[in-house]
C-alpha positions as CSV (number, residue, x, y, z in Angstrom):
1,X,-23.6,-6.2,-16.2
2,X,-21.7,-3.6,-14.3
3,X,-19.8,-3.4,-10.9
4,X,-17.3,-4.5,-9.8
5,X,-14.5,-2.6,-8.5
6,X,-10.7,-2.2,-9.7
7,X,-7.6,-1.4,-8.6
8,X,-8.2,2.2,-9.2
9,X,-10.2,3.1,-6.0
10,X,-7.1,2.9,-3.4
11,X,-7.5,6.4,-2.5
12,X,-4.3,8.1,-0.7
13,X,-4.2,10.6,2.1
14,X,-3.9,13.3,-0.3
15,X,-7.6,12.3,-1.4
16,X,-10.9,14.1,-0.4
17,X,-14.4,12.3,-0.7
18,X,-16.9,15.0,-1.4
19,X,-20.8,14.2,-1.4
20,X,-24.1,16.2,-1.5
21,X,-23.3,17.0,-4.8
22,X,-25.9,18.4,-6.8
23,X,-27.3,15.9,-9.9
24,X,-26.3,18.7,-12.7
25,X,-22.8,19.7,-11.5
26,X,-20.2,17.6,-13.5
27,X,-16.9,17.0,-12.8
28,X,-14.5,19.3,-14.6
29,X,-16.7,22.3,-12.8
30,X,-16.2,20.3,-9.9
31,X,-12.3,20.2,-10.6
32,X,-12.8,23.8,-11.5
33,X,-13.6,24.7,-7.9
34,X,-11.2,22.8,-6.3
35,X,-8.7,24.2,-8.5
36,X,-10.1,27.5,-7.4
37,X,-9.6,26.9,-3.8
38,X,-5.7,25.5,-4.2
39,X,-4.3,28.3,-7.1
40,X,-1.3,29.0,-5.8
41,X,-0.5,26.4,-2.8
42,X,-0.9,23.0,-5.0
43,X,-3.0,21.6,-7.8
44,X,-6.1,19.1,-8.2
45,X,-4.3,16.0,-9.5
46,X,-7.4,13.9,-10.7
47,X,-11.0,14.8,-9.9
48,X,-13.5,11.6,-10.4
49,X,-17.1,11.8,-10.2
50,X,-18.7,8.6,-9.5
51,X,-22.5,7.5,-8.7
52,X,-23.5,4.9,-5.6
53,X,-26.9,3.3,-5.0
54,X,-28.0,4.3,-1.6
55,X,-30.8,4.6,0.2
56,X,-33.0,3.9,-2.8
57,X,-31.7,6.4,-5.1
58,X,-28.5,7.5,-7.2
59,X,-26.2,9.6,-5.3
60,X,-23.3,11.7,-6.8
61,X,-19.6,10.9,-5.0
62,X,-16.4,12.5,-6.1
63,X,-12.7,11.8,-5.3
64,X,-10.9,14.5,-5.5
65,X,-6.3,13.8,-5.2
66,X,-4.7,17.2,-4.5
67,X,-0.8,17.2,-5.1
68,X,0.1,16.6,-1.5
69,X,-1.6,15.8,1.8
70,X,-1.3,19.7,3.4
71,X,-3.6,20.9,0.8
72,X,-5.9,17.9,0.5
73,X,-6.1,19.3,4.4
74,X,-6.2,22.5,3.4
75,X,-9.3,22.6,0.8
76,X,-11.2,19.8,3.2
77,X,-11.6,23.0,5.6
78,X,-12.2,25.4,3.1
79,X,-14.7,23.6,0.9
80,X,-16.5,21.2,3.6
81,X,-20.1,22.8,4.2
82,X,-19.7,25.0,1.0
83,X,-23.2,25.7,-0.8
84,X,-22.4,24.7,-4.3
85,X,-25.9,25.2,-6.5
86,X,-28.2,24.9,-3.5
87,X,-26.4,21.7,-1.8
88,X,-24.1,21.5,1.1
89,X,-20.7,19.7,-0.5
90,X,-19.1,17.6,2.6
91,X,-15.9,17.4,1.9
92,X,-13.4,14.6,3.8
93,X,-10.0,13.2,3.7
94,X,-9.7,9.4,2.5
95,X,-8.0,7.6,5.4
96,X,-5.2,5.4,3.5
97,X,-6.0,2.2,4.1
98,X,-5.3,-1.5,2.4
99,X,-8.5,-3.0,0.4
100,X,-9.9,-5.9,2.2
101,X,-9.7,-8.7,-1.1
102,X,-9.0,-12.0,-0.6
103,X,-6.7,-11.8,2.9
104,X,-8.7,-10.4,5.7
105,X,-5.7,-9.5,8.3
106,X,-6.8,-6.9,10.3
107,X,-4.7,-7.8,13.2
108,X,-2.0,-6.3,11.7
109,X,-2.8,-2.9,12.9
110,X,-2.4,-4.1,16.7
111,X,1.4,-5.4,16.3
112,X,3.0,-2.8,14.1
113,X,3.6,0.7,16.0
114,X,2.4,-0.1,19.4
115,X,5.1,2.3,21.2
């Protein structure tokens, strides 16, 4: 059963990662928030809620893709630290960065824009 990945998860820098989610809050009053927060500066593109396994339990994640990458900033600052139903949301940007499948080159990074 289950896992496995996709080509889905490639998260842009317009992206947030929000955790400490509370268990009953779902994802389209999640969206609703966001959506709150950027009315008239930009839009929530896509809002997923997804759960990890981590330190022994099931913990709530969301991805949230604003319209652009000034008001993914934007709502990171507004929204990090917010007490949504008694638990502190941290909200972050996604760094862009290429999945590590089958070729591991990470010494790309140290040749492209040295200057």
């Amino acid at each position: 059963g289950g896992g496995g990945g996709g080509g889905d998860d490639e998260w842009d820098a317009c992206t947030v990662r929000v955790t400490g989610i509370a268990a009953a809050l779902t994802a389209d009053e999640l969206r609703a928030l966001f959506e709150a927060e950027v009315r008239g500066v930009g839009s929530v593109r896509s809002c997923v809620l997804v759960t990890e396994r981590r330190h022994g339990g099931v913990t709530p994640t969301a991805y949230v893709t604003l319209d652009s990458d000034a008001v993914a900033g934007m709502v990171a600052v507004l929204l990090n630290k917010r007490d949504v139903r008694g638990r502190e949301l941290l909200v972050a940007r996604c760094a862009p960065r290429a999945h590590r499948s089958y070729d591991d080159d990470d010494d790309d990074d140290d040749d492209d824009d040295d200057d």
